[in-house]
KOLRO-903365 format. One record per residue (C-alpha): residue number from 1; residue in three letters; x, y, z. Coordinates in nm, 4 decimals. Example, Ala and Ser with C-alpha at 12.3 -4.5 7.8 and 13.67 -1.06 7.14 Angstrom:
residues 2
site resi 1, resn ALA, x 1.2300, y -0.4500, z 0.7800 .
site resi 2, resn SER, x 1.3670, y -0.1060, z 0.7140 .
//
This chain:
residues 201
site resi 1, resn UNK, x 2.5266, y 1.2122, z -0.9816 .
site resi 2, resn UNK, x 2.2247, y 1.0493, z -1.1282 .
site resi 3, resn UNK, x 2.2452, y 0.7573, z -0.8551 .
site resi 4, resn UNK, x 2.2654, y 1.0239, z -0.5667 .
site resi 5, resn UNK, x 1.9348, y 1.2185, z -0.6765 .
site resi 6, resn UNK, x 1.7385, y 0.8521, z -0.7682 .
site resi 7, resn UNK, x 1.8556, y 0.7934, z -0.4043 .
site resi 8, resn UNK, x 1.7734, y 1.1257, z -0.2592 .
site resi 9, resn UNK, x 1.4047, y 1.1312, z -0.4187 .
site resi 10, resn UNK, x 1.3352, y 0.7676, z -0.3124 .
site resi 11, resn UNK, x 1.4101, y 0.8681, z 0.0541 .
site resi 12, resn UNK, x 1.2519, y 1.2117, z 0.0483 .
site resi 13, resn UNK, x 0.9570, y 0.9788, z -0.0542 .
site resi 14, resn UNK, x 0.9967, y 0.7342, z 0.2059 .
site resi 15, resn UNK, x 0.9603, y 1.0052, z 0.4200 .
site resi 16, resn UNK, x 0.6658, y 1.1835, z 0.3141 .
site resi 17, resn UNK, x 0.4882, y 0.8986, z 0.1882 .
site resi 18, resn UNK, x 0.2925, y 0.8424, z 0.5412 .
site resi 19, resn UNK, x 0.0947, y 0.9977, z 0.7709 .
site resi 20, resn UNK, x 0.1831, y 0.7575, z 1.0574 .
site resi 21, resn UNK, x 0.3278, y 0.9530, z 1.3357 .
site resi 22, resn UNK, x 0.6297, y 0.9105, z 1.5724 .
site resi 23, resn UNK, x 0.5405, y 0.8578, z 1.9215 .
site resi 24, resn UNK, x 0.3884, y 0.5494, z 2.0351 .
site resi 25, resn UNK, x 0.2917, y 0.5970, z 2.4067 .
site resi 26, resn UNK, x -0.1044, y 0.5625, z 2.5481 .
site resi 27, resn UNK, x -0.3411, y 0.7918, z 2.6898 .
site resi 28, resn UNK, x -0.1961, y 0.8461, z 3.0603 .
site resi 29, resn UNK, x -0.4311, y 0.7543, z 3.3310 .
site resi 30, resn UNK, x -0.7699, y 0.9828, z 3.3953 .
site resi 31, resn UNK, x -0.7080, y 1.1879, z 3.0890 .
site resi 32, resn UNK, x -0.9967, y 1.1658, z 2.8356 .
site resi 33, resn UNK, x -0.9536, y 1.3602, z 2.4320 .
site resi 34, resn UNK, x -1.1473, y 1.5416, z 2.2552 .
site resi 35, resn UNK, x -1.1021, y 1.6405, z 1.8925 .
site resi 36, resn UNK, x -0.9397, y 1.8674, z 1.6911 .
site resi 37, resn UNK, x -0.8912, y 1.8246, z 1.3249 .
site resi 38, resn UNK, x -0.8440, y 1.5438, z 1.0834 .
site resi 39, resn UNK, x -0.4931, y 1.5050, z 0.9011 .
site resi 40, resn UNK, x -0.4435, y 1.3514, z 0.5266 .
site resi 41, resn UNK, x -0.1633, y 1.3317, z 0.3061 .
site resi 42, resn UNK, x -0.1355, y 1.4089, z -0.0469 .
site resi 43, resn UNK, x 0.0747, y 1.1037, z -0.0780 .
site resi 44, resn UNK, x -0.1312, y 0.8340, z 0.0804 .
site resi 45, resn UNK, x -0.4915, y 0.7397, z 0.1872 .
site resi 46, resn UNK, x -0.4290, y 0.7401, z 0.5848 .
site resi 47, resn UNK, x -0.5957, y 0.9768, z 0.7860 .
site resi 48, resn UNK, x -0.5011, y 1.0984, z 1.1723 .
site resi 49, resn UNK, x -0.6522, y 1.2919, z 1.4228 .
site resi 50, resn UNK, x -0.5145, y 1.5944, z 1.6350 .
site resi 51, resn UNK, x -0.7010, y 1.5184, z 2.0033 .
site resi 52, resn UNK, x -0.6723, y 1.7218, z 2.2916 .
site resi 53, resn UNK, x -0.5899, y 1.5576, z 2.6140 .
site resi 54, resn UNK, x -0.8458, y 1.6984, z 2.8797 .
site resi 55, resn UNK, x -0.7993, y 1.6268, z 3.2943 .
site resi 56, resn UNK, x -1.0570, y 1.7134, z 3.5279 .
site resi 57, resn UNK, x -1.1897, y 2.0824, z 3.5469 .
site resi 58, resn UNK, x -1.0886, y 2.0834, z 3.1748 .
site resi 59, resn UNK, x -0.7311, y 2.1187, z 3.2707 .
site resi 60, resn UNK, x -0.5207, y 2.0965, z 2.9207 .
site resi 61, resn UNK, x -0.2608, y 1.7921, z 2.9664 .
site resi 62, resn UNK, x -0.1606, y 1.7706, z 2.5912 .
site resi 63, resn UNK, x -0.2112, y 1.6712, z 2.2874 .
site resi 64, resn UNK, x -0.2916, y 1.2906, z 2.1659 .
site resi 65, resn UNK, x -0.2181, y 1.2407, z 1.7970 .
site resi 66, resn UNK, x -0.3545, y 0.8925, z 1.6685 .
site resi 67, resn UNK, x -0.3185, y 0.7611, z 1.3191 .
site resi 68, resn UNK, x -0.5244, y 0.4875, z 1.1205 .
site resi 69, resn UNK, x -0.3682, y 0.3402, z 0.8183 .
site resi 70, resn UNK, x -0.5314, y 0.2419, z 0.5149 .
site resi 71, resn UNK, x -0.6439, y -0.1298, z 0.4746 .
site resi 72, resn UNK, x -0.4331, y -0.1278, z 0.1667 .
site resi 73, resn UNK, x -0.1195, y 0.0358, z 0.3501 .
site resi 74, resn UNK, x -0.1728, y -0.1273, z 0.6801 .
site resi 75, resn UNK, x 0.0556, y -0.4173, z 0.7718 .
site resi 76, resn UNK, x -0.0019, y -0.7535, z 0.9017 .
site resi 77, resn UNK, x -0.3550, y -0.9240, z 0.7851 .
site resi 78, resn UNK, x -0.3830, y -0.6308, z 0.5605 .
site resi 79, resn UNK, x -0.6627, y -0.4766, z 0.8100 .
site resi 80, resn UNK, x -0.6690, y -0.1313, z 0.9009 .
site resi 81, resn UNK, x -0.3977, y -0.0487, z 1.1781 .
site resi 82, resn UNK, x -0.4192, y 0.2287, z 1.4305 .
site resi 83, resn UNK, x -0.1814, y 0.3954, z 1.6745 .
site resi 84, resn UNK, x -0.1316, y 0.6899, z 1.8747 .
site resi 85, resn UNK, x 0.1410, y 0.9549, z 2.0354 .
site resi 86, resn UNK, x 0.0717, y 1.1006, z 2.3773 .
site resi 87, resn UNK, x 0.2534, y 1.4468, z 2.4228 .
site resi 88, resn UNK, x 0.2921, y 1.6893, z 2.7121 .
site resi 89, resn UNK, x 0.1475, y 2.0015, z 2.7692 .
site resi 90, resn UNK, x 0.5263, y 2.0737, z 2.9044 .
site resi 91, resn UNK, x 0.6992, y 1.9182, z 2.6307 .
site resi 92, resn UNK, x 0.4720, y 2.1168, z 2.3610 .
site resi 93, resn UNK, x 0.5576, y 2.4362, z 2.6159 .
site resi 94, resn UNK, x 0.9676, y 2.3329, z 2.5947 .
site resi 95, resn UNK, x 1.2302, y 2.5326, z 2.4184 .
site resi 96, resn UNK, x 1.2120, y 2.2234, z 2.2057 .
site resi 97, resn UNK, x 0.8434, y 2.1239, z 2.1080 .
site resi 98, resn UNK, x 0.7412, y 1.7967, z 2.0328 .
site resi 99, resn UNK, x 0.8836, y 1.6165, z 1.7221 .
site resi 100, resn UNK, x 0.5050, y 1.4831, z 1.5662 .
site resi 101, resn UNK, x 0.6884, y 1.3151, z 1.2595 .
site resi 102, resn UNK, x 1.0492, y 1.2200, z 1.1754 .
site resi 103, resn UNK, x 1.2334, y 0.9640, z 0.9368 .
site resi 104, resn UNK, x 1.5130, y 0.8479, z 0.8205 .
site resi 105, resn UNK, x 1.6804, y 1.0742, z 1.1265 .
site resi 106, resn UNK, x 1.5179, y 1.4072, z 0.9900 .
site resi 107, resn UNK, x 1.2781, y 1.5768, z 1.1824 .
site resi 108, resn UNK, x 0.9433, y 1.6657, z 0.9231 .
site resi 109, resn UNK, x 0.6499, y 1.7781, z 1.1240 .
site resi 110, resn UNK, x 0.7443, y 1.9628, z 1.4677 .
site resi 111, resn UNK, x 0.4679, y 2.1899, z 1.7136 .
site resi 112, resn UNK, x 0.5601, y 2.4192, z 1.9976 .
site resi 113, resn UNK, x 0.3615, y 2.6770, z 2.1887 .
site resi 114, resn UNK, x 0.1490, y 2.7847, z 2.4676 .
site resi 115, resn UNK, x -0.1948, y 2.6732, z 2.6292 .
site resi 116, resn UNK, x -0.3738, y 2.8298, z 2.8974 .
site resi 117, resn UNK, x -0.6694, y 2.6325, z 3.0156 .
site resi 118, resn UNK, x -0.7484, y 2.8874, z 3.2163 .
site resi 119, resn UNK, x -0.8068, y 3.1456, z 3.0035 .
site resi 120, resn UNK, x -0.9361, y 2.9291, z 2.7186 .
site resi 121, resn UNK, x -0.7028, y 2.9880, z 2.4238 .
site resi 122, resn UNK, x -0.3318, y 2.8805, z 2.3398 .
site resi 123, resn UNK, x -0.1216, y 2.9594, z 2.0203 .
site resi 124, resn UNK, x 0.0793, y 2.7197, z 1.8609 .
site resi 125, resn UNK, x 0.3629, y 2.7225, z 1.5638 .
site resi 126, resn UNK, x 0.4177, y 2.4482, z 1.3720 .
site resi 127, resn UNK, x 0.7523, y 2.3831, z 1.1903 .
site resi 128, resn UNK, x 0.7651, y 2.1627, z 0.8552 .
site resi 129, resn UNK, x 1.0286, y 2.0207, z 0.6473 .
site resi 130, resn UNK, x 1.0285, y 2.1785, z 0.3109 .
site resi 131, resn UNK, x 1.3379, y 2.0786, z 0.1354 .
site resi 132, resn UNK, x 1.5625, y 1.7568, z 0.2694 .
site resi 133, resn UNK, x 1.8085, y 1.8562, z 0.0358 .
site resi 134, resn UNK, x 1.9037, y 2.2061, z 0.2141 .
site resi 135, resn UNK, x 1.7614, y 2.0782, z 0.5479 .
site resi 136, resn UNK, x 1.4865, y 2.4092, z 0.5134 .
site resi 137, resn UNK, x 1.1923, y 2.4612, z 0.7002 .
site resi 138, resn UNK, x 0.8712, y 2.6449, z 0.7138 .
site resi 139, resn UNK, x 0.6542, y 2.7930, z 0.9574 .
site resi 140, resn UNK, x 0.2510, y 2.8269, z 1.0085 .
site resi 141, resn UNK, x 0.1254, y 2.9832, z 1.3696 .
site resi 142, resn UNK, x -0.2159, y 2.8110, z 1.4476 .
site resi 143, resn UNK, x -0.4841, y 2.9636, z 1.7484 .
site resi 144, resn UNK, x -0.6850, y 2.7050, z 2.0203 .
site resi 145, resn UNK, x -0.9721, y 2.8218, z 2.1448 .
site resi 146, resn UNK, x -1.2164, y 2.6785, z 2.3881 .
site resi 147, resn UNK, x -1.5811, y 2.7262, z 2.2965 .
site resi 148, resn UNK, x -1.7359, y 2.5059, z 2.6090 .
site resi 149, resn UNK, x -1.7082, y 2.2676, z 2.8495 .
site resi 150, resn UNK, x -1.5045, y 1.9999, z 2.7300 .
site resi 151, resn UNK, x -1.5212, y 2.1390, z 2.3457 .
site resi 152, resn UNK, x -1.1696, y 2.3124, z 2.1812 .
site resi 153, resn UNK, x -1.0968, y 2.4060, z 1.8786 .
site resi 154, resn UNK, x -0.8203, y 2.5422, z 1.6720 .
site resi 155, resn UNK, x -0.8269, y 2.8419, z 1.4709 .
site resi 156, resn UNK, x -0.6275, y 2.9889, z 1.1847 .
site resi 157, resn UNK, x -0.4108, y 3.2416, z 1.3359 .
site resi 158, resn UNK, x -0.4534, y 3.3822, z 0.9249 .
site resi 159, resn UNK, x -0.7957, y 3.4455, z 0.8589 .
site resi 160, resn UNK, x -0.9965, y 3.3692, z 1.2140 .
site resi 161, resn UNK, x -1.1803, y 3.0495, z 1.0369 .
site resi 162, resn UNK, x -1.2149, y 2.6912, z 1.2582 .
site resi 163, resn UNK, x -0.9950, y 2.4247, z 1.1444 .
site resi 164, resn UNK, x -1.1413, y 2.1183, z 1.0871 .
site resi 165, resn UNK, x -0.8908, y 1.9346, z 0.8742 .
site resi 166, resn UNK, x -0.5391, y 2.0060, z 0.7286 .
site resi 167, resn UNK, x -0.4339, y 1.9014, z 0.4477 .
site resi 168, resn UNK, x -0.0478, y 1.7872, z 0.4314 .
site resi 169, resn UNK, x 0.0609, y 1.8774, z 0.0736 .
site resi 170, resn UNK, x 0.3982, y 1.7870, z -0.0500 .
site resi 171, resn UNK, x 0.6587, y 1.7881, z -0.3266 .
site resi 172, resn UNK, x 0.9307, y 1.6167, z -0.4279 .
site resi 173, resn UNK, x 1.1628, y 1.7108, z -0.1451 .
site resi 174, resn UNK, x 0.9421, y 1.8011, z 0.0983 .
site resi 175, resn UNK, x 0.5911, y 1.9646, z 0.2376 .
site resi 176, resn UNK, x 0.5158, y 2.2193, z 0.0338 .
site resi 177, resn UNK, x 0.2139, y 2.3778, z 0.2856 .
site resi 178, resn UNK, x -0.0874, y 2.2782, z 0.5676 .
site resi 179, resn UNK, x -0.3912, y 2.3344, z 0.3698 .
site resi 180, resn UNK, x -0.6615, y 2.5074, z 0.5747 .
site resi 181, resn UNK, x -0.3465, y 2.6313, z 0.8510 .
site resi 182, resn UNK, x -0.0531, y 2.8329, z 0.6431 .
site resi 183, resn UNK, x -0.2001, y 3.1782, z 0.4876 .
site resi 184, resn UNK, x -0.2905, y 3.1399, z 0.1526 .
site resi 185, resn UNK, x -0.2519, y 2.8545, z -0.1664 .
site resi 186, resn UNK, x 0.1249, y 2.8915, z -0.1625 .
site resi 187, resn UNK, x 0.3689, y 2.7226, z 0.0300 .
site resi 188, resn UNK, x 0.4834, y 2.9720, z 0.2710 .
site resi 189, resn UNK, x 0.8462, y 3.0703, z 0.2683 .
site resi 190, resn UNK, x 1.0958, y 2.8421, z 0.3695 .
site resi 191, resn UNK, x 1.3534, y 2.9476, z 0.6242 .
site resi 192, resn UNK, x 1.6102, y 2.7281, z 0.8002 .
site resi 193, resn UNK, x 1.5458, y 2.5195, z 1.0721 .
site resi 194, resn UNK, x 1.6384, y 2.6999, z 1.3754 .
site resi 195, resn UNK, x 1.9365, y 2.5365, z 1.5531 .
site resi 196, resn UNK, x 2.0337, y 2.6983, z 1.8544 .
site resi 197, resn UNK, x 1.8579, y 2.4776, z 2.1684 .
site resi 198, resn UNK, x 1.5826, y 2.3576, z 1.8893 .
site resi 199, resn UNK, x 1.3877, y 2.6256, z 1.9373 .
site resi 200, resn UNK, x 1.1437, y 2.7977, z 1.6744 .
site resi 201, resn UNK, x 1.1737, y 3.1204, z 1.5526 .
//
C-alpha cells in the first residue's frame, strides 16, 4: 500500500509540477494576439500567457496559450524554452472545450464557453483537476470583455475585477484553486468531472 501512494504522489507531481501546456500548433495565418493574463504555478518558476487570437475587424478566432520555461527547467542548452497552443474559437464553443493541460492521460486544466465579437463580451468556464485519486474536478466561470479596438480583457465573473494574472495553486493530488479567477481563498468545491459527451456542467 505504501508503494502505491509513493507512486501515486510522484505522478500527481509529475503532473502538476509544470506549467507547459498541451497543444503545440502556430499562430494560423493573418491572425495577430493580444493579451490576456499571465499564468504561474505554485510548483515551478515558468510563467505562460493567455493571448487572444484577433482577425481583421477584431473578429475573435481563439485563444493562443504560449508558455516559457525557466532557464533552470528548460531543456536542451539549459536556455529558456518557449512554446505555444493555438485553439479554436469553435473548439472552445464545442460540447467538448479545449483540453489546455493533460498528463500522464488525465485531463488537468480544460476551458469551454462562448465569445461574441460582436457584441464585445464572452463567458467562459474553466474545469480543473482537483483530486487524481477520485478523478474530481472543479469549476470557476470567468467574463471577456472588450474595452477597445484590438484591447480584451477578462473579468472575474465573482467580484467584476480585471484579471491580470492567475495563480495555479495546488496540493498534493491536485489544483486546489485559480487565484485571482475562483470566488474567494478556498478551493472551490470539487464535483466530478462531467462525462456524458465531455461536456461541463
Amino acid at each position: 500500500m505504501k508503494f502505491i501512494n509513493s507512486r501515486l504522489v510522484l505522478l500527481l507531481g509529475v503532473v502538476l509540477s509544470t506549467t507547459a501546456f498541451a497543444n503545440v500548433d502556430s499562430l494560423p495565418a493573418n491572425v495577430d494576439v493580444v493579451p490576456l493574463a499571465g499564468i504561474t504555478n505554485d510548483r515551478d518558476s515558468n510563467v505562460s500567457y493567455l493571448k487572444l487570437m484577433l482577425s481583421e475587424g477584431d473578429a475573435v478566432r481563439g485563444i493562443y496559450l504560449q508558455t516559457h520555461a525557466h532557464p533552470s527547467q528548460a531543456s536542451g542548452d539549459g536556455g529558456a524554452g518557449a512554446n505555444g497552443g493555438a485553439y479554436s474559437l469553435a473548439e472552445i464553443e464545442s460540447e467538448k472545450g479545449v483540453v489546455l493541460r493533460a498528463a500522464q492521460g488525465r485531463k488537468v486544466i480544460l476551458l469551454r464557453g462562448n465569445i461574441d465579437s460582436q457584441a464585445g463580451k464572452g463567458s467562459l468556464v474553466i474545469t480543473y483537476l482537483t483530486n487524481g485519486l477520485s478523478m474530481s474536478y472543479g469549476q470557476c466561470k470567468v467574463g471577456l470583455r472588450k474595452s477597445g479596438a484590438r484591447h480584451w480583457k477578462l473579468v472575474n465573473a465573482y467580484n467584476g475585477k480585471d484579471i491580470t494574472d492567475i495563480e495555479i495553486k495546488t496540493w498534493w493530488l491536485g489544483i486546489s484553486t485559480l487565484g485571482n479567477v475562483c470566488p474567494g481563498s478556498a478551493p472551490a468545491k470539487p464535483g466530478p468531472f462531467p462525462r456524458s459527451h465531455g461536456r461541463f456542467s
